[in-house]
N, C-alpha and C positions, 0 to 999 in steps of 0.2 A: 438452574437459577435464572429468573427473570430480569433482565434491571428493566426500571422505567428512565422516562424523559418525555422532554415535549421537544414534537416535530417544530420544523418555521412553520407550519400553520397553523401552531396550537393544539395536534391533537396528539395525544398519550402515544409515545412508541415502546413498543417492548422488545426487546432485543436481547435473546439467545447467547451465551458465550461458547463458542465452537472448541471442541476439544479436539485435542491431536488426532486422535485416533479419525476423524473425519476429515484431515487433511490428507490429500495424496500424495504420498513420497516420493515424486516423480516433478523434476524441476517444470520441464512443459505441462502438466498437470494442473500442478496446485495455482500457475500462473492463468490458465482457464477456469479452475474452481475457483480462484479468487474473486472473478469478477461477479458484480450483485451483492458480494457479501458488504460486514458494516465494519470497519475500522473506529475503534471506540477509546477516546477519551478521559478519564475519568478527573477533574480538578476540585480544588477545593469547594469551590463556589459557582461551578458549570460542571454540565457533562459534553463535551466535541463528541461527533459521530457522523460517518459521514459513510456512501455507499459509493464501493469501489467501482470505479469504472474505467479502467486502464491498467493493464501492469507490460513488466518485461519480464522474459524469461532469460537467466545467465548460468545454462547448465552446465554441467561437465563438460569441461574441455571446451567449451568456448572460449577464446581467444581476447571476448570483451568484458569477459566478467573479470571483477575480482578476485575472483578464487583460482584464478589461472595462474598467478604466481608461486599460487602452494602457501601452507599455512604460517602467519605468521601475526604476532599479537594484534597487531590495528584490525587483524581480518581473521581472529576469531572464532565471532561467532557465528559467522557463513558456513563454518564447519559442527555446529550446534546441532543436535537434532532437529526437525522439521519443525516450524512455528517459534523458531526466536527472533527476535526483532534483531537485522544489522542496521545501525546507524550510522554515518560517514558524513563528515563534512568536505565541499567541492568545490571547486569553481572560484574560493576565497570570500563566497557569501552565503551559501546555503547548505543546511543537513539534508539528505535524502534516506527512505529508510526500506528495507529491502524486508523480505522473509525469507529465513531459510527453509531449505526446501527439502535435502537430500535426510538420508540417516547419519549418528553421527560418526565424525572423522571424514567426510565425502562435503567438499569446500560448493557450493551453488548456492543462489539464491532470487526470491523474486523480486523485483522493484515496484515499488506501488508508485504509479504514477501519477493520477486523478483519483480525485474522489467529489461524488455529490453531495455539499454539507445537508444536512438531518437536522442537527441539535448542537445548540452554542454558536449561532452565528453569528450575533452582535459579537460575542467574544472572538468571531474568526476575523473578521470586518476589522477592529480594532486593530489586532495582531500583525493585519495585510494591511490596515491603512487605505482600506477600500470600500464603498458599499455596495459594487459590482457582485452580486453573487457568481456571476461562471467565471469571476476572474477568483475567488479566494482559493481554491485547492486545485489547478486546474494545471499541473506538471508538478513533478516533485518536488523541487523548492520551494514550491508556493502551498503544499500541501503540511509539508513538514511544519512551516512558519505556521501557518494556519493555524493549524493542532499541534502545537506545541511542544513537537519533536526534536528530541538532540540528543547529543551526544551521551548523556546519562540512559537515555532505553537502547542505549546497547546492551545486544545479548538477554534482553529480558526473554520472558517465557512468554507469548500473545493468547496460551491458549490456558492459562494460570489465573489467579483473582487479582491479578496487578492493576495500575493505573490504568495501562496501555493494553489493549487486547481486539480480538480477532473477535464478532458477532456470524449469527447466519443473516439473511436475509432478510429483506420487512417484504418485499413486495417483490414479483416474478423478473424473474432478470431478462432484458429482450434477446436478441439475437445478438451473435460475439463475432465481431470479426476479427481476423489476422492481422499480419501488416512484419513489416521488415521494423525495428527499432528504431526510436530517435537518436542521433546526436553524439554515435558509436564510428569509429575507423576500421573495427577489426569486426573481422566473421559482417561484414553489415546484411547480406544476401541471407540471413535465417530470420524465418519467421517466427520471428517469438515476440511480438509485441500483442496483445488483447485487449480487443475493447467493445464495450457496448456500443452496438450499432444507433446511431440516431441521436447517442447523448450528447447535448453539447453543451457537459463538463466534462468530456474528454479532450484532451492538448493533443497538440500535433497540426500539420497543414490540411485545411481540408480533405485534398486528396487521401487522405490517412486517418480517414473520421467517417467515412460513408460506407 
């Protein structure tokens, strides 16, 4: 299936919805596959979309994920099969929204961190209260507000006809670098953080963006 929309420059995008079976059940994986692809939207009267350029990986047995406590209702759907949305609210101000990653009963998941807006950006503008484009989705609480993520797409399916869902690619994704995670106490020395080299709508210091 196709959807359309228009890019911020006006020109038609078509975007792909990615089915499970093209996600890799492998937490470091799918947190590399994710990047390039299109985080997609759907509202009444806008369509948000925006192309991933950041994530975290919080595998098994990592000590900073979520799912290291072991299963338990708030935490869910990080034990979902691979491609359900976890949503969480943090910090006392903002949702951030993870994908799970593993098969199901096995608790991991990825954090989508940045993303490039595509389409609905006056409606992200409004949302963030900014007309800075590399500031509207550019760490996760700013990505969720953005696009208009919370606590109801928890546990949704991304790779289903939902609101909320998982696209492939519009255009060649550059080169991914590594990096140690942001903003973590436990395990910090694993490289599971991904991102496009050169984008600058990816968050983080400098140092952690080149």
């Amino acid at each position: 299936m196709t959807e359309m929309g228009e890019q911020h420059d006006g020109a038609p995008l078509r975007i792909r919805r990615l089915r499970r079976k093209e996600l890799p059940t492998d937490t470091i994986e799918l947190a590399r596959y994710l990047i390039g692809k299109t985080l997609v939207h759907d509202l009444p009267r806008a369509r948000l979309a925006g192309r991933i350029v950041e994530t975290e990986a919080y595998p098994v047995g990592d000590a900073a994920a979520h799912a290291f406590g072991g299963l338990t209702p708030s935490r869910r759907s990080l034990f979902l099969p691979h491609g359900h949305a976890y949503v969480y609210f943090t910090y006392g101000s903002c949702f951030m929204m993870n994908v799970s990653s593993e098969t199901s009963g096995t608790g991991a998941g990825v954090l989508v961190r940045a993303v490039e807006p595509l389409e609905g950006i006056r409606f992200m503008q409004r949302r963030r209260g900014t007309t800075r484009l590399l500031d509207l989705a550019r760490g996760p609480g700013r990505l969720a507000q953005a696009m208009d993520i919370n606590k109801r797409y928890d546990g949704v399916n991304l790779c289903a006809g939902g609101k909320l869902w998982l696209g492939d690619a519009v255009r060649s994704t550059g080169p991914i670098g590594a990096s140690i995670r942001i903003g973590i106490t436990r395990d910090v020395h694993r490289l599971c953080r991904f991102y496009e080299r050169g984008s600058p709508f990816v968050s983080g210091p400098k140092s952690l963006r080149e």
